[in-house]
C-alpha positions in Angstrom: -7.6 2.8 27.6 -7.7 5.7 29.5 -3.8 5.4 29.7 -3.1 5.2 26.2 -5.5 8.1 25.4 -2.8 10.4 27.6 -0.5 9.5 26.2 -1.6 10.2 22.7 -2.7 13.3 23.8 1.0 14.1 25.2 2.4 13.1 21.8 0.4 16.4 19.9 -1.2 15.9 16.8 1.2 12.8 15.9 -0.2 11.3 18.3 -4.0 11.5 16.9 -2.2 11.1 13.2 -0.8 7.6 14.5 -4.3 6.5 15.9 -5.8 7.6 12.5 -3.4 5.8 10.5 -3.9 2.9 12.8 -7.8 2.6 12.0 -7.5 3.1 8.4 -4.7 0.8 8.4 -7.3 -2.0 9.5 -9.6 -0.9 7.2 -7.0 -1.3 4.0 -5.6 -4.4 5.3 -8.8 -6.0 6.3 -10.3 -6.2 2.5 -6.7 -5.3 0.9 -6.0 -10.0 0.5 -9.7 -10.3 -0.5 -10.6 -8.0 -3.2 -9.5 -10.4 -5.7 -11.0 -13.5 -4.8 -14.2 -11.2 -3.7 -14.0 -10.5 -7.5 -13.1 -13.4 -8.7 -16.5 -14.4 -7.6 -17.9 -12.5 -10.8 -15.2 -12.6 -12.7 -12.3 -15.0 -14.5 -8.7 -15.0 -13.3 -7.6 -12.4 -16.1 -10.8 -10.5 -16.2 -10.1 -10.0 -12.2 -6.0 -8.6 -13.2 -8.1 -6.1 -15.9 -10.9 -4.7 -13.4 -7.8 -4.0 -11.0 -6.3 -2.6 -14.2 -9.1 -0.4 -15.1 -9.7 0.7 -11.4 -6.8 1.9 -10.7 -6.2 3.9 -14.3 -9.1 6.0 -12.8 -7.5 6.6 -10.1 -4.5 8.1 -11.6 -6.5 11.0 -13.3 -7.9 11.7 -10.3 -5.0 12.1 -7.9 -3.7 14.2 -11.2 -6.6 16.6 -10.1 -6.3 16.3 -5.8 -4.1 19.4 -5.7 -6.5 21.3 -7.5 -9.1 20.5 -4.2 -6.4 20.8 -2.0 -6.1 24.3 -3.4 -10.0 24.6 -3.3 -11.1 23.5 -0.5 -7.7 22.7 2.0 -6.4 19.3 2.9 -8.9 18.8 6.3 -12.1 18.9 3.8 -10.2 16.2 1.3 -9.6 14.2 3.6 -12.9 14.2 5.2 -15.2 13.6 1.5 -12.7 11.0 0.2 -12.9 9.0 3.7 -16.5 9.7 3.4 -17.2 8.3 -0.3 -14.9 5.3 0.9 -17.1 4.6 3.8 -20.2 4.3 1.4 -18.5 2.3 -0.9 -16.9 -0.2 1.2 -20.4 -0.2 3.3 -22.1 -0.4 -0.5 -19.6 -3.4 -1.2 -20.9 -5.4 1.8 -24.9 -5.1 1.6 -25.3 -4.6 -2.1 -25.5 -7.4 -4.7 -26.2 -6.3 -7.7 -23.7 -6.9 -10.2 -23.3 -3.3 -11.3 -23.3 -1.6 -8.0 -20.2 -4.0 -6.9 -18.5 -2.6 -10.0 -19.5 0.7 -9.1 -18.1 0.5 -5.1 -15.2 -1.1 -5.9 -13.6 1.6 -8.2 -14.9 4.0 -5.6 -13.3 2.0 -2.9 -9.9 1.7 -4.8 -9.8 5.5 -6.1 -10.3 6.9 -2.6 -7.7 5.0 -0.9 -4.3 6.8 -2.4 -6.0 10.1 -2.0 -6.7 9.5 1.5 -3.0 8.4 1.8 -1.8 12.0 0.0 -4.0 13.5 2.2 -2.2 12.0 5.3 1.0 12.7 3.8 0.5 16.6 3.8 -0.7 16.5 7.4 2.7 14.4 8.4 4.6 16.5 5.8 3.0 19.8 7.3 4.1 19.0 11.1 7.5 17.4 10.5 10.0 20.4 11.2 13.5 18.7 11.0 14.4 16.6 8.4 16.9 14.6 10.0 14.2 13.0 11.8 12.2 11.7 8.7 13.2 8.6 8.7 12.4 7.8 12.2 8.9 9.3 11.9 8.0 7.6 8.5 9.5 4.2 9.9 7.5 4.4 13.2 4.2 5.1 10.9 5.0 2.4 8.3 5.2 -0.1 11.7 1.8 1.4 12.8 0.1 0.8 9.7 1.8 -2.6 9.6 0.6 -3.9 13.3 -2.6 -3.5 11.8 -1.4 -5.4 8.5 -0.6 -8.8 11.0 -3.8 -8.3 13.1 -6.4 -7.9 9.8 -5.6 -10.6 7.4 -5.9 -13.0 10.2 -9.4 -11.6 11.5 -10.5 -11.3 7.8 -9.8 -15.0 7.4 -11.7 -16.0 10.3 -14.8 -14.2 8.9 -14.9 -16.2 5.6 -13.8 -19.4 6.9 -16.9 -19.1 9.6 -19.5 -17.3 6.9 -18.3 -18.1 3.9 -18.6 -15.2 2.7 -16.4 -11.9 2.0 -19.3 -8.7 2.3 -19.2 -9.3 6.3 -15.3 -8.5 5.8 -15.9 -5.4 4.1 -18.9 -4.7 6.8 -15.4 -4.7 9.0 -13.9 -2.6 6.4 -16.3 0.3 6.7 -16.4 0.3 10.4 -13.1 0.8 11.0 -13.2 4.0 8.9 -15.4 5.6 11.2 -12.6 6.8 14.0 -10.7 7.8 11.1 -13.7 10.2 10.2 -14.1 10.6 14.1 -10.9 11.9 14.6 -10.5 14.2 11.1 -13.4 16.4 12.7 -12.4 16.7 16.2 -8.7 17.1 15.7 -7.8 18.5 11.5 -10.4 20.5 11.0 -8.5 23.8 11.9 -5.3 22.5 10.1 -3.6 25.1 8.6 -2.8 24.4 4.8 1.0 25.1 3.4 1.5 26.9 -0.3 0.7 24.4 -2.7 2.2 24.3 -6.3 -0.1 23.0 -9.0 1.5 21.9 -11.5 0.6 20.3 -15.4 1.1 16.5 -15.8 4.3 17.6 -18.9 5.3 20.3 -15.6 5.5 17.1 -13.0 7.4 14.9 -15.1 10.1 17.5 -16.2 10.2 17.9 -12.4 10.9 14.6 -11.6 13.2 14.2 -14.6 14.9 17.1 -13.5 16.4 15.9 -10.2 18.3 12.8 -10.5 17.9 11.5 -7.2 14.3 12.0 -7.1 14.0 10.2 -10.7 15.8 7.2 -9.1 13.8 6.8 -6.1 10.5 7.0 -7.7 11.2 4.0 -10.0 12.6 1.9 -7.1 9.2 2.2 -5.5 7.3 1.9 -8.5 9.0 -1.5 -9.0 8.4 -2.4 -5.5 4.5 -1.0 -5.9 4.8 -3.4 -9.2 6.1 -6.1 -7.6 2.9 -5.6 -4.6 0.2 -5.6 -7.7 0.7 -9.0 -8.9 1.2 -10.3 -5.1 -1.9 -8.9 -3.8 -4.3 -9.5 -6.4 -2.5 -13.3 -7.5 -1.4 -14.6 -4.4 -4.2 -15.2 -2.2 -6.0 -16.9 -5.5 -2.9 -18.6 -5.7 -2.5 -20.3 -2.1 -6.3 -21.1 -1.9 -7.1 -22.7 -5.1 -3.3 -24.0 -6.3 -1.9 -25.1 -3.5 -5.3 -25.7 -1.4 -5.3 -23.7 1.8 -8.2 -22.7 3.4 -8.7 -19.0 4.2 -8.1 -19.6 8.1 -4.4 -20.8 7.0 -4.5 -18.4 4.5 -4.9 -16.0 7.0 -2.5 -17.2 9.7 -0.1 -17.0 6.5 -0.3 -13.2 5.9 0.1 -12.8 9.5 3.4 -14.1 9.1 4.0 -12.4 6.2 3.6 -9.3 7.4 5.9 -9.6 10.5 9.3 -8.3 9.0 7.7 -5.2 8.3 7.1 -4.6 11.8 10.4 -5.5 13.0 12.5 -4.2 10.3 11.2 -0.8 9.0 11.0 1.3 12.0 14.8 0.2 13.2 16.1 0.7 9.5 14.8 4.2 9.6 17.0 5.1 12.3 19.7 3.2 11.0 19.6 4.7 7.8 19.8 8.4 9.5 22.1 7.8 11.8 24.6 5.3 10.7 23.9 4.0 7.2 22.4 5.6 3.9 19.3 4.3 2.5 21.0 3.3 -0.3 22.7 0.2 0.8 19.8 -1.1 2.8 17.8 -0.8 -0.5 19.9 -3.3 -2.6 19.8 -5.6 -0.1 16.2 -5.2 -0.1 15.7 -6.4 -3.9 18.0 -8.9 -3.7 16.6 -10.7 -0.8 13.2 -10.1 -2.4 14.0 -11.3 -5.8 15.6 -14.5 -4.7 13.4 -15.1 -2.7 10.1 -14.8 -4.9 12.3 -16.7 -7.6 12.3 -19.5 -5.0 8.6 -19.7 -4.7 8.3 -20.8 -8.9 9.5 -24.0 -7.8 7.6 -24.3 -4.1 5.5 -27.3 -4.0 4.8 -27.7 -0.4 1.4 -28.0 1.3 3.0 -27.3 4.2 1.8 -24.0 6.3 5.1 -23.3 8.0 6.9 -23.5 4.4 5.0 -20.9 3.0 4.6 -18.7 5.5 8.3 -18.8 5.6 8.7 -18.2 2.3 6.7 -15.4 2.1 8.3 -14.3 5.1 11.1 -13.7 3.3 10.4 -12.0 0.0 9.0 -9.3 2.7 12.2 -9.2 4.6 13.1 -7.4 1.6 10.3 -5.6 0.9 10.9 -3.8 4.3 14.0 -2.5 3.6 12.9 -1.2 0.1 9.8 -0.2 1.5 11.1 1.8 4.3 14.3 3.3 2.6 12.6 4.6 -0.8 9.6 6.4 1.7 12.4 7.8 3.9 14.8 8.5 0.9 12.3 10.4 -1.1 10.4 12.4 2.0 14.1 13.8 2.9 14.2 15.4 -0.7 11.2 17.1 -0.1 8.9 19.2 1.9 5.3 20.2 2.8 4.8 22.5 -0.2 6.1 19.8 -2.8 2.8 18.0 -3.2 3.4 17.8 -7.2 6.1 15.6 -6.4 4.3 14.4 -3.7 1.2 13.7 -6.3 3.9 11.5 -8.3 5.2 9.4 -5.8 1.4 8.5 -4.5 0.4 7.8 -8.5 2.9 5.4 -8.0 0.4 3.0 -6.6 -2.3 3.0 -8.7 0.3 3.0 -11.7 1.8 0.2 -10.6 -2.0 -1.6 -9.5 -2.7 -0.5 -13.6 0.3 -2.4 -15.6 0.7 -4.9 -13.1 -2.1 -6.7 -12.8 -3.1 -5.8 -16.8 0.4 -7.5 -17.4 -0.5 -10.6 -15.4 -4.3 -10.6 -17.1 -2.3 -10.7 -20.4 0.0 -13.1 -19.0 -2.8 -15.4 -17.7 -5.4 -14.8 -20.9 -2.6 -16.9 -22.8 -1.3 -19.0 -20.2 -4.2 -20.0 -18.3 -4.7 -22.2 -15.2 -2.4 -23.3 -12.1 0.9 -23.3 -14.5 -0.3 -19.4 -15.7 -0.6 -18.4 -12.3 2.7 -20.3 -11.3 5.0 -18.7 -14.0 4.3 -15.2 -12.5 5.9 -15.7 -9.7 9.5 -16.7 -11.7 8.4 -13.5 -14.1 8.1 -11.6 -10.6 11.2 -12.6 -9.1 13.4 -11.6 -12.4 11.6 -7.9 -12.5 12.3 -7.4 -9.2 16.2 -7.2 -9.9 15.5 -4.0 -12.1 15.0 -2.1 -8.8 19.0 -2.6 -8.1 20.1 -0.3 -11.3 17.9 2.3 -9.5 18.6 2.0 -6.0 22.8 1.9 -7.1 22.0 4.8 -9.2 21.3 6.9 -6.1 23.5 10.0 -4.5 24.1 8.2 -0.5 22.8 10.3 1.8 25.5 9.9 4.3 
């Protein structure tokens, strides 16, 4: 321990930013598979797609408003109360029952998630100097976060297979947030804040509609944040009441799942700055993906290996579109552009708003296994839309 603690130190202030990405990385992945069937718990399948739906429109208007407090009260302080309220809620999530206050915590929970992820973009924003380096650095964060996106899932899993219960995963939840809040006080609280430019919601969009590659890049995401939405919230429902897993192989599932992340997106950052654009390793990404989710309408196995295959590679692709749209986008701009910055982070919640509100629908009229089985040939065809975009880009090399 004592080791790795030098060597963070000798890495500067990345190197605390990577441990506090790490812990709040196992918090989000720990209840991130859960929160619908936690839900569906109270709720029916398309009533659980709405509440996501209606969770995450709140949380557009208020990353809307999170460079007005950046411009109040600096990026340290944001951080530290939207961490804070998260804690509460997620702590509020596992002890309380009541039917309301679950409600309550939950939108908490999924509003302050994406501002804590703006909030850690302008500290990586802030310290990265050269941009030739951005993919490397956003890559080696992305496989961070993503180590604790194999470890998580599988430790989650555990807990409800041995309890039976989700609240002692999001007791988990909330203690992992507490380095994160550890480490904001010791190490960010003298960060130094850049200009920031507030601009209306009309002012953003003109923005954004203003510089072609930006425009493209922001709609690839959006279709891969889409394409997230309805495999988050759908497919764990999907694997443990369709096809009949329990949540210990439910959870040994994600783990493999999760894996080409952490061996793609770090290397296809430096590939994409020093031998190849983004823009190739994009298409590749969406076509891989789409096939591959088309391929799972028509998968019938019980088998654990053949899913978690499967699933392993629709997120083959999803690592190369993940990783080139982040590092495509964060070349265009800098620390100062938090407007754009503000749209590319809405991008989640907008995409956790129509998506799963588009599946509720979906499901309200088609309802049972064979409604929850046509989204995933509905998924695969969307995907393809993110090709015209990623095509539709200026290559960077």
């Amino acid at each position: 321990m004592e080791y790795i603690l030098r060597r963070v130190h000798r890495a500067g202030i990345f190197g605390w930013l990577y441990v506090m990405t790490l812990f709040h990385a196992f918090h989000f992945y720990a209840v991130h598979f859960i929160n619908s069937s936690f839900l569906e718990t109270y709720l029916s399948q398309d009533q659980v797609g709405f509440m996501v739906a209606v969770s995450n429109a709140l949380t557009l208007i208020v990353l809307l408003t999170t460079v007005l407090f950046l411009k109040q009260i600096g990026n340290y302080y944001t951080a530290l109360i939207v961490t804070g309220i998260n804690f509460i809620a997620t702590l509020g999530l596992a002890l309380i029952t009541d039917i309301g206050w679950v409600f309550i915590f939950y939108v908490l929970h999924t509003i302050m998630l994406p501002v804590t992820l703006f909030c850690f973009d302008v500290f990586i924003e802030s310290f990265t100097k050269d941009e030739s380096t951005t993919g490397s650095i956003r890559g080696f964060f992305l496989t961070i976060s993503l180590f604790a996106a194999l470890i998580a899932p599988i430790v989650s899993g555990q807990i409800v297979g041995a309890s039976n219960s989700y609240r002692y995963v999001y007791l988990a939840g909330a203690l992992y947030l507490i380095p994160v809040l550890t480490l904001l006080v010791i190490r960010f609280r003298t960060f130094t804040d850049p200009q920031y430019n507030v601009l209306s919601l009309s002012e953003m969009v003109r923005s954004l509609r203003s510089n072609r590659d930006i425009f493209h890049v922001t709609m690839a995401h959006f279709f891969l944040r889409f394409y997230f939405s309805w495999m988050v919230v759908y497919m764990p429902i999907y694997l443990h009441q369709v096809i009949g897993f329990s949540w210990v192989d439910i959870g040994y599932i994600l783990f493999f799942m999760v894996i080409p992340y952490v061996l793609i997106e770090y290397p296809a950052g430096i590939i994409a700055d020093r031998y190849l654009g983004e823009k190739e390793l994009m298409v590749t990404g969406f076509l891989i993906t789409g096939v591959t989710t088309l391929g799972i309408f028509f998968l019938t196995s019980t088998n654990i290996l053949v899913w978690s295959l499967a699933l392993f590679m629709t997120r083959v692709g999803c690592a190369f579109v993940e990783s080139m749209t982040e590092t495509y986008f964060f070349k265009q701009i800098d620390g100062d552009d938090t407007s754009i910055l503000s749209i590319f982070r809405m991008l989640r919640p907008l995409a956790y708003t129509v998506g799963p509100f588009s599946a509720g629908v979906l499901l309200y009229f088609v309802s049972g296994n064979m409604g929850l089985q046509y989204l995933w040939l509905i998924l695969g065809i969307f995907t393809f839309f993110g090709i015209i975009n990623a095509v539709s880009l200026k290559d960077s090399r």
